[in-house]
N, C-alpha and C positions, 0 to 999 in steps of 0.2 A: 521727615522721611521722604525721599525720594518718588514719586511717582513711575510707576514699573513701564517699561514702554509696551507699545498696545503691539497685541501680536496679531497680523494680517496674514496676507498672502506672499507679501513683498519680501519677509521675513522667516518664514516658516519652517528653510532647512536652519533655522539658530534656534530654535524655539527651545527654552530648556526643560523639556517634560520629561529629564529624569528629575525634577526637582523642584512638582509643583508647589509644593506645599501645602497639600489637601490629599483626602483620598476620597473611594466613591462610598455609598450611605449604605453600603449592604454589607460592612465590617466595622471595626475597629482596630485602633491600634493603639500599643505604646514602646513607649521606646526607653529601656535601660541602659544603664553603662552596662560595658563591656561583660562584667559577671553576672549582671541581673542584678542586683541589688536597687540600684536609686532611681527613678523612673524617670527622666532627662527631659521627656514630651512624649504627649499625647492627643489622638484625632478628639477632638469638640464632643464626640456622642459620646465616648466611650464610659462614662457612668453611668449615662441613661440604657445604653445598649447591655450591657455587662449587670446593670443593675448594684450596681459600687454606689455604699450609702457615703461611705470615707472620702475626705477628699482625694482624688488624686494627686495634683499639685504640690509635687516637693515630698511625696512620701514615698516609702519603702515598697517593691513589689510585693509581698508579703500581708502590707496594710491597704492596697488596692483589690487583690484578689483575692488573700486568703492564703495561709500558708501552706495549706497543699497542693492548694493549684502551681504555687511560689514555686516551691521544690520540682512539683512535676516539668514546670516550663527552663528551671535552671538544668535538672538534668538534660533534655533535650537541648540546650542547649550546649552543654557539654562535648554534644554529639555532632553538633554542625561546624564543620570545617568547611566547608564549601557554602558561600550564600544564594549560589544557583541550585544547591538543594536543600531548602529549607527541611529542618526536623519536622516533623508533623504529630503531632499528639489529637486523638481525637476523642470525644465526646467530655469534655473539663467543666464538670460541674461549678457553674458561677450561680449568684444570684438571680441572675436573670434569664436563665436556663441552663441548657446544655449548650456549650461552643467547640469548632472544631481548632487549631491553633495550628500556625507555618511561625516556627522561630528561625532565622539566619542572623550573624554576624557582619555587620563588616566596621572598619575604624573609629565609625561613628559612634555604636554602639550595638546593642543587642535588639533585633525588632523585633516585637511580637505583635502580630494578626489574627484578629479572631473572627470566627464567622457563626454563624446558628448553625447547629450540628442537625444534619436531617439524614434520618433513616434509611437504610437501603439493603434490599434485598439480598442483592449481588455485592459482593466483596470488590472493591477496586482491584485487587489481584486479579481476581476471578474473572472479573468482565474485561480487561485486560489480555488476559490467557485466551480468552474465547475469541476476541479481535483477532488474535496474533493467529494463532491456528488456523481462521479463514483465510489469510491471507501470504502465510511462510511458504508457502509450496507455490507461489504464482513466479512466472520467469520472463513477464513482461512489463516494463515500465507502465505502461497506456494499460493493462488490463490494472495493476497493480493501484494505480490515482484511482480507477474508475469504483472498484470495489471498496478503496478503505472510504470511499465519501459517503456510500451508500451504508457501510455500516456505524461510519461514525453518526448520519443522519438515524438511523434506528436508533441506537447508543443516548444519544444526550439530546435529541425528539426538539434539534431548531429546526426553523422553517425552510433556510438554504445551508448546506452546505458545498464547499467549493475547496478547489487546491489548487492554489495560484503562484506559479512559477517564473522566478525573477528571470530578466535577459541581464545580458554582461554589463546594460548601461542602466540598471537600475528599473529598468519599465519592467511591467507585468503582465501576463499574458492569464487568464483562465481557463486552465486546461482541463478541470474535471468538474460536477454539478450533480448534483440531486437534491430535489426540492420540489416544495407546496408544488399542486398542479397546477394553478391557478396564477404563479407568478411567471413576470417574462425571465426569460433564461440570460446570461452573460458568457455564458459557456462560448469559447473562443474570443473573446473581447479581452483587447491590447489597455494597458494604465499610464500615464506616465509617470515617471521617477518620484515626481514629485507629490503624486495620491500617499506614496510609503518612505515619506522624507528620509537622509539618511540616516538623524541620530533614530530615526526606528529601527530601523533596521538594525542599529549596534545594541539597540534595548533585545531587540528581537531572540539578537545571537547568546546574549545575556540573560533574559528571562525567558525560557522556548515557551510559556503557556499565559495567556493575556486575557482576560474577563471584563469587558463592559458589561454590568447590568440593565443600566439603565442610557442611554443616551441625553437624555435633557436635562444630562452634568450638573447635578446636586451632589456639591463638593463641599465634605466636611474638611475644616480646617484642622492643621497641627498647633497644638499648644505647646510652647516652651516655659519651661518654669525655672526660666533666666540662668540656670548654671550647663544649659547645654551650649554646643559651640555655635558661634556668630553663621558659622557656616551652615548654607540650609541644608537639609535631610535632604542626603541622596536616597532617593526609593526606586532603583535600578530593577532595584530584586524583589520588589514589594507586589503580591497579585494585588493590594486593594489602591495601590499608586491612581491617583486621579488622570480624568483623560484630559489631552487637547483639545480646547476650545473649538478648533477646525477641526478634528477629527471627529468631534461629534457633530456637528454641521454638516459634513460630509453623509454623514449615516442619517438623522434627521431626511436629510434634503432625499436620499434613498427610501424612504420610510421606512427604516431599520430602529428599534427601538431597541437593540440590544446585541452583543456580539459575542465571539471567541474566537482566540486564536491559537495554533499549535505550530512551534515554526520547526520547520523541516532542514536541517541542515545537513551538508553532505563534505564530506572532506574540509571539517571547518570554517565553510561559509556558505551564507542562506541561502539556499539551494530553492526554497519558495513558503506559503502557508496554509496550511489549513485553518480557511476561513469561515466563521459560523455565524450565521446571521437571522435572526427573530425579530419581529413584526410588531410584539408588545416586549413591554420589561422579564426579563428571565436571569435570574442568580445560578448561577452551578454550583453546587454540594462541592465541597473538600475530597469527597469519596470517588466522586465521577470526576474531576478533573486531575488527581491521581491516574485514574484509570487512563484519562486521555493522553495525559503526560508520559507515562509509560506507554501506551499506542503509538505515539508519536516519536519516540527512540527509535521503537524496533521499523517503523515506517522509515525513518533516515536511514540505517542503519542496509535494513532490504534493498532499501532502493540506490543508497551508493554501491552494494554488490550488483547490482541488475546492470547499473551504469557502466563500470568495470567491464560486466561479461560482455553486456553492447560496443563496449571497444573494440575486446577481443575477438567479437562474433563479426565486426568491421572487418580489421585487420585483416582475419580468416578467408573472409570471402572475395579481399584484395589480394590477397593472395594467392589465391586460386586463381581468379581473374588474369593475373599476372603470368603465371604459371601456363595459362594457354598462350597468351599470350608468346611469353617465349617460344613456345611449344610449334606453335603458328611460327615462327621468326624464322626458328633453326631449317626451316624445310622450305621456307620460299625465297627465289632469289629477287622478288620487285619487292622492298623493306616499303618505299612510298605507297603503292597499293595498297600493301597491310596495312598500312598505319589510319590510312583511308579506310580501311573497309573494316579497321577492329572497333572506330568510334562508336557502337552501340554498348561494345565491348569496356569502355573507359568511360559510358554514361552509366552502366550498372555499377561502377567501382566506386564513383564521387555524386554525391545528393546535388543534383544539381536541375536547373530548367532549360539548357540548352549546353552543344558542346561542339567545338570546333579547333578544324587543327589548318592553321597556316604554314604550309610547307614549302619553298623552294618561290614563294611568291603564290602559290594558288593555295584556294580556298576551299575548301568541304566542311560542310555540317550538317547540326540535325537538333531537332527543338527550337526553343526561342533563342536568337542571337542576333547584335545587333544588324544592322543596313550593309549590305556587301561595299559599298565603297568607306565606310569608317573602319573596317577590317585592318588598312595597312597604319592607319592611326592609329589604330590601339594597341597594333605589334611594334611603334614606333615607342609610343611612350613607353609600354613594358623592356623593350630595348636600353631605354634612357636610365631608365628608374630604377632596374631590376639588379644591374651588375653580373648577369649572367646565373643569377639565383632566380627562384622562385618568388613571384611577386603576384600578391593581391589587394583587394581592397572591396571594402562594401560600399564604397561610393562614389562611383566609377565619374561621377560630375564635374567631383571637387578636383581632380588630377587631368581631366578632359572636358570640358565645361558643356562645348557640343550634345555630350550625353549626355545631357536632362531632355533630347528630344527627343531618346529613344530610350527612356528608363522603365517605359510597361513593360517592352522587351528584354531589356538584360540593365540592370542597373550597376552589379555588383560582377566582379570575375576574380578569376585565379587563373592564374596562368603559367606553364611548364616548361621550359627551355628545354629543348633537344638536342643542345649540344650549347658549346661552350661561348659559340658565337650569337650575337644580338639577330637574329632573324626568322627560324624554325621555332613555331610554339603550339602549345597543346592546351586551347584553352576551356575554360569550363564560367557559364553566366548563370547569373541569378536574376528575377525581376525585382525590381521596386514590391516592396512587402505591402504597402498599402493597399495596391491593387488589386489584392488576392480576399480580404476585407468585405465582412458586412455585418452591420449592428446584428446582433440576433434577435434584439428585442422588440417589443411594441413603438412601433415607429409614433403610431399616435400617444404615446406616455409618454406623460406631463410631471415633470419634477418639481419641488418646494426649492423655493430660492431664497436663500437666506441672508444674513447681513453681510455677509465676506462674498456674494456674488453669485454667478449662473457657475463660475468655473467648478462650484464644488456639487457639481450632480455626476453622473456615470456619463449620461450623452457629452455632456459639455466635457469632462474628462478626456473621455474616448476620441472626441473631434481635436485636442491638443496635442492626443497621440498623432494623431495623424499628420498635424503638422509638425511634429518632432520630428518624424521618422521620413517625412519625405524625401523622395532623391534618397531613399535607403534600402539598400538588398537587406536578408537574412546572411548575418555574421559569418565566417569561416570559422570552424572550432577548432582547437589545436591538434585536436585529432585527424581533421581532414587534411590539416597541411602535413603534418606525418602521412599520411596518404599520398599527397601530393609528392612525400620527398620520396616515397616507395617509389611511384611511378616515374619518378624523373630517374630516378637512377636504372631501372628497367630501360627505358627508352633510351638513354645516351649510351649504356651500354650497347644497345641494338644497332642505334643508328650509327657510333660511330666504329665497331665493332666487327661487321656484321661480315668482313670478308677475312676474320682471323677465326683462330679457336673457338667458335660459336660454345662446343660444349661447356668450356672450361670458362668462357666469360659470363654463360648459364647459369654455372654452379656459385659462381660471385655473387650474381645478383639475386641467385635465391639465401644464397647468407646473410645478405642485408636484408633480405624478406624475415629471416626466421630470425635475425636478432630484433628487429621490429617488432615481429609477434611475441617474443621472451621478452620483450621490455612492457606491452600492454598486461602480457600475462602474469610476471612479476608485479606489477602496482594489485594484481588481484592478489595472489600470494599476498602480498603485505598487508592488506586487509582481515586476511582471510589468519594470520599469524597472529596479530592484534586483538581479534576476538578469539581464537584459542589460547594466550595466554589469558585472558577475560578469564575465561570459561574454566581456568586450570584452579584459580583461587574460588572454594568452597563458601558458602555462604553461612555465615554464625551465627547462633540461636542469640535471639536478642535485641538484633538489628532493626534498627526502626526500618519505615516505607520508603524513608528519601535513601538510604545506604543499601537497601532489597533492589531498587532502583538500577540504581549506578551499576552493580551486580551485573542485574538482567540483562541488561545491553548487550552483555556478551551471549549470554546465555540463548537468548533467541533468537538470534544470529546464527548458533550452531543448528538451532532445533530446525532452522529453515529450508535445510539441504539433508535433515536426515527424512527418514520412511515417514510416512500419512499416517498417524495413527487412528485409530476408532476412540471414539469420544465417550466412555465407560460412565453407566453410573453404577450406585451401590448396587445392584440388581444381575452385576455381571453384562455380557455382551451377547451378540451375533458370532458364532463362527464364521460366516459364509464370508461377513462385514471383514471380521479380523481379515481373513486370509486376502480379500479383494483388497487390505488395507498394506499387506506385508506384499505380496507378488505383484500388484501394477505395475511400480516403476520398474520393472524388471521382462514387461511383458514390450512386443515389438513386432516389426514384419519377419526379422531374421531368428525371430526363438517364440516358443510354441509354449502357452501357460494353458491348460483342460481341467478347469474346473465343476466337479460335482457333484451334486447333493440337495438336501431339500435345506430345511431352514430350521436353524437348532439352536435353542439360546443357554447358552452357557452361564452357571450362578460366577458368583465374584471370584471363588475361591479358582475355582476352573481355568475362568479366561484369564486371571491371571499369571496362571502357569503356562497355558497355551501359548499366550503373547510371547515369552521368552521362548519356548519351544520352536513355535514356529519363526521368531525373527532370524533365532541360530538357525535351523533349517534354510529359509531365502535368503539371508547373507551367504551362506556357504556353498546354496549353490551358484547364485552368481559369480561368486571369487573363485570356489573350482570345482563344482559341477556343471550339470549339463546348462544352466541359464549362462554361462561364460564362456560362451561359445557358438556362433552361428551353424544354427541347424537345430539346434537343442530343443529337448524336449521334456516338461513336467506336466505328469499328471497327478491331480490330488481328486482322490475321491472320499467321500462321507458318506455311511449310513448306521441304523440299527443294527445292531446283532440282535438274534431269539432271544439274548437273554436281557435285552433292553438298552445297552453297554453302546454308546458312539467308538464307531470303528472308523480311522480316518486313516490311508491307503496315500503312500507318497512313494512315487515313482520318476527316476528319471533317465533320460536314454538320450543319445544322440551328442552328446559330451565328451569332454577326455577320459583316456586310461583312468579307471577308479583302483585304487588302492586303501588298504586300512591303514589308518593313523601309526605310527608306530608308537607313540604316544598319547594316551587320553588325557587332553587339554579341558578348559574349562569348558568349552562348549561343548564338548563330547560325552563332561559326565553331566550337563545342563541338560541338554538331549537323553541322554540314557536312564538317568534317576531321577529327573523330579517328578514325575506326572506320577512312577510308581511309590515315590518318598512323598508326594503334596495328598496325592488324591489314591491312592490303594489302586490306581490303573497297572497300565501295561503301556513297555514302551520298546520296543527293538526296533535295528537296523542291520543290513544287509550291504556289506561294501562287494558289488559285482563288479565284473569288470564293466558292463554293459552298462553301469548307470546303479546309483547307489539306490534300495528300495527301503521304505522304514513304516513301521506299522504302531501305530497309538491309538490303545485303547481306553477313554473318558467313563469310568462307572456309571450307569444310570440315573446314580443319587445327584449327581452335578450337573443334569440335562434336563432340559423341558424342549417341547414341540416335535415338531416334524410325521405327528399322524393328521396327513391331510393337510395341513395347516398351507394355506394362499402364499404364495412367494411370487417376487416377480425375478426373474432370472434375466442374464443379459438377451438372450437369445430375443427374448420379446422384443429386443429394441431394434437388434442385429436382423431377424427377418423382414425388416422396412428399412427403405432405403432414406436418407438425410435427406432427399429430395421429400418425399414421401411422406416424412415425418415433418417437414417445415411446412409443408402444402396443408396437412390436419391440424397444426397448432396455432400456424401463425393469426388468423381471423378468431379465433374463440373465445370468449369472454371467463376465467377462470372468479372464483370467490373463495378466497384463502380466511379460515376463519382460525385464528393462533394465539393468544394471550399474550407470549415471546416476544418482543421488537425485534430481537436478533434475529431470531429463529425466522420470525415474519420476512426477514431481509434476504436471510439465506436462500426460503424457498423462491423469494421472488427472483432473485440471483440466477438461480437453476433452471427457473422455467422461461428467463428472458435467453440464455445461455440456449436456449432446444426451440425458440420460436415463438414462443409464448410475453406478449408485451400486453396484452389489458386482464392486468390481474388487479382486483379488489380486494382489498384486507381490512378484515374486521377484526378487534378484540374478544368480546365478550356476543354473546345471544343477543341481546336488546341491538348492537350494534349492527349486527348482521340481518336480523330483523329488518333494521329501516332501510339497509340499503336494499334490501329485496324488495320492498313495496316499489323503487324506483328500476329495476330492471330483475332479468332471469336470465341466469350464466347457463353458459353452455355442459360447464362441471364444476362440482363443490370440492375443497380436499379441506375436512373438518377433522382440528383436533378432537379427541376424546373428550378429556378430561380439559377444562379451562380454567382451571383454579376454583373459582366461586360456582362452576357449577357443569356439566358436560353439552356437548353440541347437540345432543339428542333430537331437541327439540326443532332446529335446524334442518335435521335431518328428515323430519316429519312434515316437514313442510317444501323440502326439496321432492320428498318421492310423491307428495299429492299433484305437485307439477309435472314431474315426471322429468326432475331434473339429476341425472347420472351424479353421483358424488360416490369422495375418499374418502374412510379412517385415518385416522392416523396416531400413533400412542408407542409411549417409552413401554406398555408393559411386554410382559415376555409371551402372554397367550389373548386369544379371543375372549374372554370371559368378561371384558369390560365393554364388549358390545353385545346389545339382545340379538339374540337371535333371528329376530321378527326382520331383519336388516340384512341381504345378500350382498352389499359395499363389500369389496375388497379393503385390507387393511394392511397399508403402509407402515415398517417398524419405524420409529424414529431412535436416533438421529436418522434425518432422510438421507437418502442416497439418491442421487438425480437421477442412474438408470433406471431404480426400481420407479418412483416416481413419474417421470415422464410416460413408466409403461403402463401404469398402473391407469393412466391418463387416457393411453390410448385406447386401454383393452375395453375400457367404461364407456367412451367415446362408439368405439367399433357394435360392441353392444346395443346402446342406445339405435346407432343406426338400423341394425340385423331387424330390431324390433318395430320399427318405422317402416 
């Protein structure tokens, strides 16, 4: 037999690691024909692991595992048509425990996976749905990486994680982080192509979820029992597929002793990864990397809509841009002074470092741009090169050579012809990307160098970027040169124009503006059509996780752009929460939302009539009440009636002509009968002309609170100014005592979000204990109840210090705290108004008393 040639560095984009023929020691596999029946090969443990007394070797699946395991894994396999979503079965009682199992297909045969099945609290669904809800409602890319890392790091408790987003040539850049405090950061640190070879990257696009456990690559081999084919097992699709010899070198040499990976893809290619990295060995559970898998959909999924809108919110503001621009045109008769004096004006339009316009032979600009005498050089070659088109490049050296003397200052350009002739241009520079560069980490860290060399640690890495990239701007994206063709067509109109029908040559070139904007806007539609037909096919009882999956994709996509809801458990909800949860998006500078009332927690049966009540209430008035209109005005008020009865008071004014239905549609008898058909209430409405008014009354039997009971209202936050509020929070030392990892993330979320950055978190009593012995926070916010036992005893220990602390607790009333304790108490789910005020008022306190 042949001897396998040695794989290095020299070799490494051939390397064939879909088809090593081993996997890693924290699974098993085997491998049937097509139906499941004959078992073709199998990884070296799997008798030992599986606890199979039978031989494997040459027998039936059936006489390997058992016949009901047999059936269960043939059924599931029935089910997988796709090997990028494995059937999933979990907990399959074998001899050697409980295992969790991932069957796919493909030509080969039928592969089954199994792993030890470990418990868990939360449902992969469930922890899934809880990701996705923190995060559907966000409308920024950069906030968007920043918060899924920080929950994914609560979520699955590795030491770093990171989201690492590819450039157009294969390099990586690190654009988001949270991790151990104690480790150096990478956060903004550039890769080259070759750290993420490229058949990984096609494994990547193929398998989105990738588990090293262990890095110091103890690789179980595949067994053949001579009637499978000569061809080795492709494991494409396989989580337990063995790693690259370099790629675990790589991690070694980082002192990374275990990873994960989620790939992120957008419009059908790798868009970047969610990378997860641990410091000793660590396996992930079947159930959490469901959960991550499905996080990671709807994380592509969001963020290709965010990208979209970022086009369209581009375009928008080039337009505009533009728009004065003409505006500016039609009324001045020096077009060359304009052009000159609008340059600040076409640096806010295009991302760039410098910009300048060569006109008639003279020069004006502003920012970085190269030496005034290489000016008519470079209006020469773009003359030469361009054909009277728009011409760029990001490396302005390779076309002008000269210009690697001046590449700190503008390395890369795009440049705009003003007319049809080679002389008049509108240029825009970029610098050399290097320059802008600095390690972030411990300059004095020292990395393990292993047998493949120094090139495989991060610094040594990092240092190759740099010389890759040399003599290199940041790229032009296709979008900008649609920018670029916007403003060329504005400008040739102007200039060449400019003593004809100005109006009428106006109106041209804002119709090349708006078909522009209807073509970024259109790629959204199309998205946006895509996951509504998703969303139109219903999901059937029955379906396994990997087919629930596929589903969802769409489904949380929609749920992203609908209302905030309140996060309910069996206990019923917050009014105050609901109503803050339906009227936000709806509230503005131009429309007037007054809400109030104390604090009323409604049983299950209640809020969830309420919820539908009130959402048909704020849909309708936004679409044709008073919220649908500048000027508008709702008030909602809450209280007790004498006879104990929630009376809730909804009033609106400042709106259009109100008129009665001429027909009672669904939401009219939704509105009208249920609260008196669900709960034996009272429900009327009043179609005024002046603003519709509606009156709902909640029987007593379905309420608790509101004698007395602590609230924090907004008003508490609103009478301090952001200034005001940053100056008290930002130096304080906070101690978050929460059981929750999520929950722990959220709050910390909230309180970095208001000024609040040295926050401690504790799990449990004992835990909070010892970090007390090593300092005393300026305030406590203590769950209640902690599962094994409540924060009590924390608390006892914070007021002998005389240190200000929060409640905090899902139930509905005070009675889960003694008395002996005047702490304010926060409802949970938290709400960052109430919280941060709650913060303050204990803080303000504390002082008055000092």
């Amino acid at each position: 037999m042949n001897e396998a040639p040695k794989v290095d560095l020299t070799n490494c984009d051939r390397e064939p690691i879909h088809i090593p023929g081993s996997i890693q020691a924290h699974g098993a596999l085997i491998v049937c024909d097509g139906t499941g029946g004959d078992v073709l090969a199998y990884s070296a443990n799997t008798a030992d692991m599986l606890g199979i007394l039978a031989p494997v070797e040459g027998s039936r699946l059936e006489d390997a595992v058992g016949p009901d395991v047999a059936h269960t894994l043939r059924n599931a396999l029935a089910t997988s048509d796709d090997p990028s979503r494995p059937a999933l079965r979990m907990g399959l009682e074998l001899p050697g425990g409980l295992f969790d199992a991932a069957v796919h297909r493909t030509p080969q045969g039928a592969f089954m996976e199994f792993e030890p099945h470990a418990k868990y609290s939360d449902q992969p669904l469930e922890t899934a749905r809880m990701l996705i809800s923190r995060v559907r409602s966000i409308g920024g890319i950069d906030e968007l990486v920043d918060k899924s890392v920080r929950l994914i790091f609560a979520m699955l408790a590795y030491d770093r994680v990171m989201i690492y987003r590819f450039e157009h040539d294969g390099s990586g850049k690190v654009v988001s982080e949270h991790k151990r405090r104690d480790l150096e950061s990478f956060k903004g640190q550039y890769f080259p192509a070759s750290d993420i070879p490229k058949q990984a990257r096609i494994l990547y696009l193929k398998n989105t979820i990738r588990i090293i456990s262990d890095a110091q690559d103890e690789r179980i081999p595949i067994v053949s029992n001579g009637r499978a084919s000569d061809e080795p097992l492709d494991l494409s699709f396989a989580h337990l597929r063995s790693v690259s010899p370099i790629h675990c070198e790589y991690l070694r040499n980082m002192g990374v002793a275990a990873s994960m990976s989620i790939s992120i893809v957008v419009d059908g290619e790798l868009w970047g990864l969610v990378a997860c990295h641990h410091y000793s060995p660590k396996s992930l559970a079947m159930q959490q990397r469901v959960a991550a898998e499905m996080f990671g959909e709807f994380l592509s999924l969001h963020l290709s809509a965010l990208k979209q809108k970022q086009i369209l919110d581009t375009a928008n503001r080039a337009r505009r841009s533009l728009d004065r621009f003409l505006q500016a045109a039609s009324q001045s008769a020096d077009i060359t002074q304009l052009l000159r004096d609008s340059l600040p004006e076409f640096a806010h339009i295009m991302p760039s470092d410098g910009v300048g316009l060569w006109l008639e032979g003279g020069w004006t600009s502003m920012g970085s741009v190269p030496p005034l005498p290489d000016i008519a050089k470079i209006a020469e070659l773009v003359g030469t090169a361009s054909g009277g088109r728009i011409w760029g490049t990001d490396q302005l050296a390779l076309h002008l050579p000269e210009a690697a003397s001046y590449a700190s200052a503008a390395c890369g350009v795009l440049a705009i012809p003003l007319s049809q002739r080679p002389k008049d241009y509108l240029f825009f520079f970029r610098k050399e990307l290097v320059q802008t560069l600095n390690w972030a980490g411990n300059p004095e860290k020292s990395y393990e160098i292993g047998p493949l060399g120094d090139r495989l640690t991060p610094r040594k890495s990092f240092a190759i970027w740099k010389e890759t990239v040399h003599l290199k701007a940041q790229r032009w994206t296709e979008e900008e040169w649609e920018i670029a063709e916007a403003i060329r067509a504005v400008l040739v109109e102007v200039v060449l124009h400019h003593n004809e029908l100005l109006a009428d040559e106006r109106g041209k070139a804002d119709v090349r503006q708006r078909m522009l904007n209807e073509e970024l806007n259109h790629r959204v539609k199309n998205i946006l059509a895509v996951i509504k037909a998703l969303v139109g096919h219903p999901v059937r009882e029955g379906r396994d996780i990997g087919e629930y999956v596929s589903t969802l994709k769409g489904r949380i996509q929609a749920l992203s752009f609908a209302h905030d809801q309140v996060v309910r458990g069996a206990d019923g909800g917050s009014l105050k929460e609901l109503l803050e949860a339906e009227l936000k998006p709806y509230s503005g500078e131009h429309r007037t939302i007054l809400m109030k009332g104390g604090e009323f927690w409604l049983d299950s049966r209640a809020f969830s009539v309420m919820a539908l009540v009130l959402h048909e209430m704020s849909t309708n008035a936004a679409k044709y009440g008073s919220l649908s209109e500048v000027g508008g005005r709702l008030d909602v008020n809450w209280k007790r009636t004498e006879a104990g009865d929630l009376e809730i008071s909804w009033r609106e004014s400042g709106g259009p002509l109100v008129r009665k239905p001429s027909r009672a549609g669904f939401g009219t008898v939704l509105i009208e009968r249920s609260i008196p058909y669900e709960l034996s209430g009272d429900s009327s409405v009043e179609y005024l002309e002046g603003g519709l008014n509606a009156r709902f009354l909640v029987p007593a039997k379905h309420v608790q609170g509101g004698e007395g009971a602590e609230t924090v209202s907004d008003a508490d936050l609103n009478s301090a100014s952001t200034r005001e509020i940053n100056d008290t929070l930002q130096e304080i030392e906070v101690l978050l005592v929460e059981d929750q990892m999520l929950v722990a993330a959220d709050v910390e979320i909230m309180l970095a979000e208001n000024g609040v950055h040295n926050v401690t978190t504790a799990p449990s009593v004992d835990e909070a204990m010892k970090r007390l012995k090593n300092f005393t926070p300026d305030v406590a916010i203590l769950d209640v109840n902690l599962g094994t036992g409540t924060s009590l005893p924390i608390a006892e220990e914070l007021e002998r210090r005389g240190v200000p602390f929060i409640f905090a607790t899902g139930y509905s009333d005070r009675s889960v705290v003694p008395a002996s304790f005047s702490a304010p108490v926060v409802r949970k789910p938290y709400e960052a108004t109430a919280l941060v005020g709650a913060v303050l008022r204990v803080l303000a306190a504390r002082d008055n008393v000092h």
